[in-house]
N, C-alpha and C positions, 0 to 999 in steps of 0.2 A: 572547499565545499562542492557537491556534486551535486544536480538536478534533475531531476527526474518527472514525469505525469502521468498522474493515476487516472486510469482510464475504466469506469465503470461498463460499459456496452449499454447505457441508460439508450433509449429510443427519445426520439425528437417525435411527438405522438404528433403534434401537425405534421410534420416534414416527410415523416417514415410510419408510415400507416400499420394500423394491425395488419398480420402479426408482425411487423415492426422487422423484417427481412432486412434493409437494406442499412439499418443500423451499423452492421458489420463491416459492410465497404466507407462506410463513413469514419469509424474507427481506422480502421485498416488505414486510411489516408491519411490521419491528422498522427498516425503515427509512423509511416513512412517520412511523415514531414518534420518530425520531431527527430526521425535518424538524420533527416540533411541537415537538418539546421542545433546539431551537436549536443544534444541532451544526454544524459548519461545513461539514463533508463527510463521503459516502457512497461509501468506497473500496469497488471492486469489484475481484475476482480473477477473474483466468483460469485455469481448468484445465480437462484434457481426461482424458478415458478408465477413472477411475478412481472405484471410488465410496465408496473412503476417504478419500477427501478430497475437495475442490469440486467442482463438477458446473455449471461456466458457461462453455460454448464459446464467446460471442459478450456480451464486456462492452458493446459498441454496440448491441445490439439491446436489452438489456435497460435500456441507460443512456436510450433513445429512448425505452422505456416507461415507466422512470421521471420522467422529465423531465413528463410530463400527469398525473403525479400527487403530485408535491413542489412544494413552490412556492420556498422559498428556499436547501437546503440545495445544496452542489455536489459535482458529480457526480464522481467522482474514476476513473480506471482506476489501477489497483496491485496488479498490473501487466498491460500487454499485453506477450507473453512477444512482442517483436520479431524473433527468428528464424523464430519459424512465422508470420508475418505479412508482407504485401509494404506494403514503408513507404509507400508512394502511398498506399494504402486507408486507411490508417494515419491518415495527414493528411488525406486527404478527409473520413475519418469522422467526425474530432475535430474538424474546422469545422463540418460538419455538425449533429452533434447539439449541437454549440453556441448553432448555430441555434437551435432545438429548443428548447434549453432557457431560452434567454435570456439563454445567456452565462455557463452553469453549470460548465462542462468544466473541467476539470485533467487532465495526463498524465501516468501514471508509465509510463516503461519499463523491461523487464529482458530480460535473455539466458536464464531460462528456469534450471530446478537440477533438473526429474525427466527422467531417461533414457529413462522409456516413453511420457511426450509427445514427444519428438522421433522416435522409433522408428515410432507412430502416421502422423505425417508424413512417415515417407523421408527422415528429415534426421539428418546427422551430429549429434551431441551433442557430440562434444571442438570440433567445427568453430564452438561457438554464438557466442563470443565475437567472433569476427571476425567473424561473418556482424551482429552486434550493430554491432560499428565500420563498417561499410559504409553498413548500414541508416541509422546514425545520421545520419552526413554526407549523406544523400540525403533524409532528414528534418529536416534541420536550412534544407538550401537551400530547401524545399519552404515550411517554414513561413516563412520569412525572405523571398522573393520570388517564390514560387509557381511556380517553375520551376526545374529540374535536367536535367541533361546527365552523366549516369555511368555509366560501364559496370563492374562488377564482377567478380567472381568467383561471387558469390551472388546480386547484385541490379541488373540493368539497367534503367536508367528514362531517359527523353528526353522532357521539357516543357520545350518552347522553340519561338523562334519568332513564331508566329501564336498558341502557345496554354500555356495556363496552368492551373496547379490551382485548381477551385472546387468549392462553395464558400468563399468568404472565409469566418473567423469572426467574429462581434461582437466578442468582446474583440481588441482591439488591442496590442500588433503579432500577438499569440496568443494563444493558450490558455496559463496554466503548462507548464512543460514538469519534470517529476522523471526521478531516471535513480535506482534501487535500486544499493546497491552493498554486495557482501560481502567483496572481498577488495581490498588497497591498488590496485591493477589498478583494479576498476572506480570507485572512491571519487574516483580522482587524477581519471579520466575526466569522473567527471562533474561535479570541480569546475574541471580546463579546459578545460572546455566549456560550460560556464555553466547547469548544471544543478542544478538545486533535485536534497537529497539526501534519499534514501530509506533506513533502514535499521532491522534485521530485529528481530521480536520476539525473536528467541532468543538476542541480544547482550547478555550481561552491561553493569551501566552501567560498571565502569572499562575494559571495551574499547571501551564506544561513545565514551567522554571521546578514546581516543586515533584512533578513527575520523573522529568529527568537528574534530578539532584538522587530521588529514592532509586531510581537506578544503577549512577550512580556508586551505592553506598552497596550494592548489593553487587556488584561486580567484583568488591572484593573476594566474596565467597567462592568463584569461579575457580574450578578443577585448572593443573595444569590444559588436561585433554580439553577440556571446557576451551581454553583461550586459543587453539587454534582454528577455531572458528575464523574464517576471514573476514566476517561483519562481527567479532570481538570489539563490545564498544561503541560501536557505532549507532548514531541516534539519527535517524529517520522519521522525519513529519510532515504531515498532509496539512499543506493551507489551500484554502479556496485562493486562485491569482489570477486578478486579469491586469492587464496593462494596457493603457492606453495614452494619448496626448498630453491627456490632459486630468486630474482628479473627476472635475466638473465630467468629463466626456467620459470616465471607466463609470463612473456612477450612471449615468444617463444608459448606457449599453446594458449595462449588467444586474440593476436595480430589481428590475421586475422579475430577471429569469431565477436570480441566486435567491429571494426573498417565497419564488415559486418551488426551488424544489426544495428548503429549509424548510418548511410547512410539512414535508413529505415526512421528515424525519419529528414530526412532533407527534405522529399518529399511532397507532396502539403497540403496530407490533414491533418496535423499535423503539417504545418510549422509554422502557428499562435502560437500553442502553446509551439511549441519550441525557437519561437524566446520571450517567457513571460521569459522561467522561466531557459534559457541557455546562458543569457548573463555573458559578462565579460572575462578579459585575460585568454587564454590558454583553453576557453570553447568548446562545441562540434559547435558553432557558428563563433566562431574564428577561428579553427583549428582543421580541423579532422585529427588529428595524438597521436600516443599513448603516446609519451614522454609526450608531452604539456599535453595532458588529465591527465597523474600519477602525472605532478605537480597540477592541477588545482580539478580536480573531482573525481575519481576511486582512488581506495582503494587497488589496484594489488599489490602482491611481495610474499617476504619471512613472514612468523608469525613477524618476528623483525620489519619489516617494516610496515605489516597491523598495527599491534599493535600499531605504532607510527602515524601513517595516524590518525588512529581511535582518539590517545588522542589527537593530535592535532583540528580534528572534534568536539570533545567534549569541549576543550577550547576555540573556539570562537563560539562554538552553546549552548552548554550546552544540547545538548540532553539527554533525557532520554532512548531511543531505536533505534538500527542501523536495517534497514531491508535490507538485503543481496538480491543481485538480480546479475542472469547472463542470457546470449542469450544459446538460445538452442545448440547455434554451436559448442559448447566445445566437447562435446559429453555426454553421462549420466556419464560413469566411470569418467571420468577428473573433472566433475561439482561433484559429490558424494566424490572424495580422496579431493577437495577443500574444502567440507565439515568439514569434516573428522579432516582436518588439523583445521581449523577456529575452533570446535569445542575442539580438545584436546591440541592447542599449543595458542590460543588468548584469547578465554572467559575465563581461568582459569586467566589470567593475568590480566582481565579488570572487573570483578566484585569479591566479598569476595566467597571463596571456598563452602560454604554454596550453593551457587547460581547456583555453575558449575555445568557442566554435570557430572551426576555420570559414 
């Protein structure tokens, strides 16, 4: 199993005042911290416009400046919202900063869940989905032989010819390629299509059991070319994680912040997509309350505890990678000794020593 944390660019609004500048060196740090102390990737979010939530217009810019200053952790995007993006760029980007980094890159894509990013951009919002399926096929040629010939509805592109997309990347035949998925729609997508799968912190585990089972079952349908995908298969999922001494003491720390920004996510313009992918007993749909949540979703406690959260995770998902995710409101030091811990009391017990942090 491999590890990872998803890192939103959310602002600590006490801490990091409008407009919330310094948000950035604070990421920047607890993710240099995350390269020393052996994680396997540093998922980065896209969001626009909003300063309740992430505040990172351009995961490539930021993923080029991290890359000069991480030495082995990789670099992850989760997600680039692919409707507001022109999928050339897309691919050019992620060979590029591949370059870069020396072959650090992973890609997650998604169709995007808030209405006033797409509004931002002049872009339909019911329309995101298809403009997603077009995208993908014209990224999928791109990565696959560096040339495409499609004309769309949403997205026309023409490399062919005499000419080709480059950069190539170092890793061969690509980068990973992920596709996020919330509802059986996108899940079936992206397992025949041969997409490493992505999915959300806010799924209860017995509906990710039956997420990743429909997956799964749709992977069979997968082109040979489909399977060289290097994230072929691969199940990917965000739980909220903190760790601490003790149950009693991750509750105490984390009660108020985690229950603070769940509430963010019950408000209008994301309540569509909270109500896809947050059904089911004891959910942030059912019950905003922390107990119901540690039996149901989140991953809080002692090492003994995470550690047993997780195998249980892995026995009815069978993931391959847990991607760690908290709200800014812990504060940096509490979110970093969380680290810390997850790092020298959990991963040595959850993958061969070989694997651990040194």
């Amino acid at each position: 199993m491999e590890f990872g944390i998803l890192f939103t660019s959310h602002p600590h609004k006490d801490r990091e005042p409008y407009p919330h500048q310094a948000v950035h060196a604070r990421v920047t740090d607890e993710i240099v911290t995350a390269d020393r102390l052996g994680f396997d990737y540093a998922w980065l979010a896209e969001h626009h416009f909003s300063t309740e939530y992430g505040i990172m217009p351009d995961v490539w810019v930021y993923a080029a400046h991290l890359a000069a200053l991480t030495k082995r952790i990789r670099l992850g995007m989760a997600v680039v919202t692919l409707p507001l993006a022109n999928p050339v760029r897309v691919v050019e980007n992620a060979n590029f900063v591949d370059i870069l980094s020396g072959g650090r890159v992973a890609l997650g894509l998604g169709s995007g869940y808030r209405k006033y990013e797409f509004d931002g951009f002049g872009l339909e919002f019911e329309a995101r989905r298809d403009m997603q399926d077009e995208a993908l096929a014209m990224l999928q040629d791109l990565f696959r032989t560096g040339k495409t010939n499609r004309r769309g509805k949403y997205f026309t592109a023409i490399v062919d010819g005499d000419y080709e997309l480059l950069p190539q990347p170092l890793q061969r035949p690509y980068p990973p390629l992920f596709l996020a998925g919330g509802t059986d729609r996108s899940i079936g997508a992206a397992g025949k299509f041969g997409f490493g799968l992505m999915l959300s912190t806010l799924t209860p585990f017995e509906t990710l059991a039956k997420q990743t089972a429909h997956y799964r079952a749709n992977l069979a349908e997968a082109s040979a070319e489909a399977r060289a995908n290097p994230a072929f298969g691969q199940i990917d999922i965000a739980r909220w994680v903190y760790v601490a001494e003790s149950d009693a003491q991750a509750k105490k720390d984390s009660e108020e912040g985690l229950l603070k920004h769940l509430r963010h996510f019950s408000g209008g313009h994301q309540s569509g997509y909270l109500g896809q992918v947050s059904q089911g007993k004891d959910s942030i749909s059912d019950a905003l309350e922390y107990d119901a949540l540690a039996r149901s979703t989140i991953i809080h406690g002692s090492p003994q505890t995470v550690i047993a959260r997780i195998e249980e995770l892995k026995a009815k998902t069978g993931l391959t990678s847990l991607m760690l995710h908290y709200p800014p409101w812990y504060g940096s030091d509490r979110a970093k000794a969380s680290l810390e811990l997850f790092a020298g009391e959990v991963i040595p017990r959850l993958r061969p020593p070989a694997k651990a942090a040194e």
